[in-house]
C-alpha positions as semicolon CSV with decimal commas, in nm:
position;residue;x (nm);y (nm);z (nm)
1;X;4,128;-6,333;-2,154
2;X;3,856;-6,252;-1,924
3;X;3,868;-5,870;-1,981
4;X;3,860;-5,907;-2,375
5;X;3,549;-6,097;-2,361
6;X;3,404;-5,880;-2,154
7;X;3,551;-5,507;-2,322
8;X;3,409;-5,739;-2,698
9;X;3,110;-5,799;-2,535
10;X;3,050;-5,448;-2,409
11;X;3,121;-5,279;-2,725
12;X;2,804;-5,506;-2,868
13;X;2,532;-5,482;-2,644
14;X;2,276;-5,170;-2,549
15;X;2,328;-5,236;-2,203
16;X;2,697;-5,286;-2,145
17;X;2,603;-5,292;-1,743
18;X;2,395;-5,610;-1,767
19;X;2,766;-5,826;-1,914
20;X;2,906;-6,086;-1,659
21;X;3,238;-6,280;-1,752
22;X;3,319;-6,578;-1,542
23;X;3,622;-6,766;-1,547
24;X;3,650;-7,173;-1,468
25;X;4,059;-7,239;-1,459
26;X;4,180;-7,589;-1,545
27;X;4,521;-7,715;-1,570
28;X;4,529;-7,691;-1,928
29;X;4,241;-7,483;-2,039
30;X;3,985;-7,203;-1,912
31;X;3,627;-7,187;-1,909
32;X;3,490;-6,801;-1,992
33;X;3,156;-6,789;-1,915
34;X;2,951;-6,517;-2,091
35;X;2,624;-6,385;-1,951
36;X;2,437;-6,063;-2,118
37;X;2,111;-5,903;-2,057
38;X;1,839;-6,136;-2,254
39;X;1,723;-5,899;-2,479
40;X;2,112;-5,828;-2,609
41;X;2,159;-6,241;-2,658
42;X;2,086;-6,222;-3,061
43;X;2,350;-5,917;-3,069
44;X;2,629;-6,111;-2,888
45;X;2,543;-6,470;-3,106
46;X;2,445;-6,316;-3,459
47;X;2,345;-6,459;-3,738
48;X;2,407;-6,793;-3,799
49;X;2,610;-6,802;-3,481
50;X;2,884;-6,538;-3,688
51;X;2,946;-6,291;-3,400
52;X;2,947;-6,563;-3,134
53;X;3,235;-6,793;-3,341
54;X;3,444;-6,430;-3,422
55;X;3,414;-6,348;-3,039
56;X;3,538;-6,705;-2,992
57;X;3,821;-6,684;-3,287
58;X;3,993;-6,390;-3,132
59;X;3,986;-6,558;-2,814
60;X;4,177;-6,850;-2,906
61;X;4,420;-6,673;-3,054
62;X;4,517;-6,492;-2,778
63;X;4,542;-6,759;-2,561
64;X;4,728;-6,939;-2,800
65;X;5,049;-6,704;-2,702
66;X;4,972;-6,840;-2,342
67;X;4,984;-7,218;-2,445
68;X;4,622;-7,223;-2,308
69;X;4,275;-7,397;-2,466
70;X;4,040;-7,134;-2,403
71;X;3,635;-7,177;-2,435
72;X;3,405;-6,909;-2,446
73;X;3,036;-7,024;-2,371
74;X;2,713;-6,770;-2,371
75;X;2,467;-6,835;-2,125
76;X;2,119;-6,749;-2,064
């Protein structure tokens, strides 16, 4: 999961470099922690939040073939 946020979130920004994925493992779900370069923020999040709940979609879905609860969060 960790690697598609991060090869998603590469293929948005300007500077792919700058993109940080952390990963918080629970028993039943997994944290993915999503830092990008401030000035790429509005690229990753979109408008109205549409990017950021796509990024978050395909996320889930994968994980759902792993029985996992995955949640992506974008930090500053």
């Amino acid at each position: 999961m960790k690697e598609l946020v991060e090869i998603l979130a590469k293929a948005l920004v300007d500077r792919p470099e700058a993109v940080e994925v952390s990963q918080v493992e629970g028993e039943k779900s997994v944290i993915l922690e999503l830092k990008v370069a401030p000035e790429d923020m509005g690229k990753v999040i979109g408008k109205q939040g549409r990017i950021a709940k796509a990024i978050r979609t395909v996320v889930k879905a994968a994980a759902a073939r792993d029985g996992k609860r995955v949640v992506v969060e974008i930090l500053q």
